[in-house]
C-alpha positions as CSV (number, residue, x, y, z in Angstrom):
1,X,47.2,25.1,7.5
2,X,49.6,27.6,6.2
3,X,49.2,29.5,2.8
4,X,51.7,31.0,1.7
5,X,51.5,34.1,-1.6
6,X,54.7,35.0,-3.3
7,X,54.0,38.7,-4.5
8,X,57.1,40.6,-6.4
9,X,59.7,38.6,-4.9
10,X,58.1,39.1,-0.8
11,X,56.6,35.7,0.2
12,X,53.1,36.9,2.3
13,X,51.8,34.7,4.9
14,X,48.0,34.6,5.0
15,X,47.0,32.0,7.4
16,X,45.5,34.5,9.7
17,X,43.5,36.2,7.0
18,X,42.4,33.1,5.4
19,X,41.3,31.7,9.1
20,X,39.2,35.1,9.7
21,X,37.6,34.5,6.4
22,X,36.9,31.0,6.8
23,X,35.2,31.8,10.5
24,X,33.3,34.5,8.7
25,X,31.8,32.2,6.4
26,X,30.9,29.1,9.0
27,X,27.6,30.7,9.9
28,X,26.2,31.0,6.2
29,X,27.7,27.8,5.6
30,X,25.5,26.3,8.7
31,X,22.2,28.7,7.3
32,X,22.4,27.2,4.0
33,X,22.9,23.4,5.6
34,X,19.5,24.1,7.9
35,X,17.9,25.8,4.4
36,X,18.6,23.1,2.5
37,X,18.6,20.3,4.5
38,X,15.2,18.8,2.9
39,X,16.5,15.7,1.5
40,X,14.9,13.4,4.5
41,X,11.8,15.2,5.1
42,X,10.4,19.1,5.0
43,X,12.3,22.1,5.3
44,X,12.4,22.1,9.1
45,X,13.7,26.2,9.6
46,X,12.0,29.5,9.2
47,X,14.7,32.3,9.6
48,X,17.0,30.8,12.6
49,X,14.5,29.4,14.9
50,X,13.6,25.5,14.1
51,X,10.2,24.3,13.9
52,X,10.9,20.8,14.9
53,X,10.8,20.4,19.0
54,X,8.1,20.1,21.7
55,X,5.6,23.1,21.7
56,X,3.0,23.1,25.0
57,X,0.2,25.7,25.4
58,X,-3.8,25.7,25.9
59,X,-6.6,26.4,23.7
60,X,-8.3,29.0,23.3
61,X,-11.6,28.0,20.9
62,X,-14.8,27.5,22.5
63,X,-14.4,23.9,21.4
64,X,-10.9,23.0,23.6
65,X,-11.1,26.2,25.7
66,X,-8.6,26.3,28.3
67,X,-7.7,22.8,27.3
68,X,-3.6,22.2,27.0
69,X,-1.4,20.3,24.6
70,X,1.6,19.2,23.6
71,X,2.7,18.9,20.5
72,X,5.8,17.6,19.2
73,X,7.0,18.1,15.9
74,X,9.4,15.5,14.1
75,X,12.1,16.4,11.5
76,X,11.0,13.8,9.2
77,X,7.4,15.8,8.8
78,X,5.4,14.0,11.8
79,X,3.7,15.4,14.8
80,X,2.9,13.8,17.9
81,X,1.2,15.2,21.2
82,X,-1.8,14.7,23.1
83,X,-4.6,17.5,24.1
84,X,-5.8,17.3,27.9
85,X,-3.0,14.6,28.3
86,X,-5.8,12.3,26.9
87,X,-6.4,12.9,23.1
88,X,-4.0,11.7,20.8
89,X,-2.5,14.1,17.8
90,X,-1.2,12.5,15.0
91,X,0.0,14.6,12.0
92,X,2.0,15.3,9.0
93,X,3.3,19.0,8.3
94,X,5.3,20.5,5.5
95,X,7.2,23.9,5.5
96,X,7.9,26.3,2.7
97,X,8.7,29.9,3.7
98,X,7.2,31.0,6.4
99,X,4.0,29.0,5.5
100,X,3.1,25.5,7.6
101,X,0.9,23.1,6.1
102,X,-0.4,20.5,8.7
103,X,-2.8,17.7,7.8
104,X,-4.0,15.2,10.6
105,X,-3.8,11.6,10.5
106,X,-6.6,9.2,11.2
107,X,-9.0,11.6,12.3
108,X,-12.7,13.2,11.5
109,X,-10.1,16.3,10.4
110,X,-9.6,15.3,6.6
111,X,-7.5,18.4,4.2
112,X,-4.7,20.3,5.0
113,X,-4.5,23.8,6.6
114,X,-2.2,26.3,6.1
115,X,-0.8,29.0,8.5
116,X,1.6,31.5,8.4
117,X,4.7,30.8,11.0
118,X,6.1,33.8,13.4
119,X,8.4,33.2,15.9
120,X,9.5,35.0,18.6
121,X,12.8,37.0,18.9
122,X,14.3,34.3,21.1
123,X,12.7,31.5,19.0
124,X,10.7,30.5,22.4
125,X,7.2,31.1,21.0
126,X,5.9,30.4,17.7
127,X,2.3,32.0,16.8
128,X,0.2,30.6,13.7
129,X,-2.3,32.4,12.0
130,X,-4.8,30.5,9.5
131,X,-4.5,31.5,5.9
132,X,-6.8,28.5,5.3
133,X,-7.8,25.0,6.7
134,X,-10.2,22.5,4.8
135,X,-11.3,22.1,8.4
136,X,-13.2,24.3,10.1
137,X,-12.9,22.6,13.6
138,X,-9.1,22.5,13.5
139,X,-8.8,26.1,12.3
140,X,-10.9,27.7,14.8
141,X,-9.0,26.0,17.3
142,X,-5.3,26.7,16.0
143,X,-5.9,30.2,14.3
144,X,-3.8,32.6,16.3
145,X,-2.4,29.7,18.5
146,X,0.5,30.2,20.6
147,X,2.9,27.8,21.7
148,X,6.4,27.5,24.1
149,X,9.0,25.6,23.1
150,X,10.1,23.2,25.8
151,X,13.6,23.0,26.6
């Protein structure tokens, strides 16, 4: 499209500026679409990297030592996964800030727990770190918890 400015009688052609401008603005425009795209379930970004994919690792609680999982977190709020490829997860999670909220689903675990989200520079880890959990099981076992995202 082709804007065109008269100024004093000299007709000034802006398309290029306008274009620069508008490419300038595409990646806040996408950064506020992921911020505020909560209208079908939680806010699903902390800073650029996504929550919502499939996270692997192992425990490291005495309870699951050495045990892995894989856990896959939905955009609409759900989490799947197993631990030792045998034991089902099912969950529900919410995000606000930098603060995760998971509760589980049909399981002894009853309450939510909270933890504080860090990512890695490259998005390809994600650390929590228990701020609280109404159960102790589930926060022993995910406090400090590290986890690769699978590609």
């Amino acid at each position: 499209m082709l804007h065109a400015v008269r100024i004093a009688g000299a007709a000034c052609v802006i398309e290029g500026a306008m274009t620069k401008m508008l490419l300038a603005m595409l990646p806040l425009a996408f950064v506020a679409a992921v911020a505020s795209a909560n209208d079908d379930g939680p806010v699903r970004d902390t800073g650029s990297c996504a929550l919502p994919a499939t996270w692997t690792g192992s425990y490291s609680c005495p309870a699951l030592h050495a045990k892995p999982y894989t856990w896959i977190i939905h955009p609409n709020g759900t989490a799947s996964g197993t631990i030792d490829n045998r034991i089902p997860i099912r969950q529900t999670w919410s995000l606000s800030g930098t603060t995760v909220t998971i509760n589980d689903v049909g399981s002894s675990c009853a309450g939510a727990g909270k933890y504080t989200l860090s990512f890695s520079d490259d998005c390809s880890t994600m650390t929590l770190k228990r701020q609280s959990d109404a159960c102790p099981s589930r926060g022993d076992c995910v406090d400090g918890l590290t986890s690769t995202r699978q590609r």
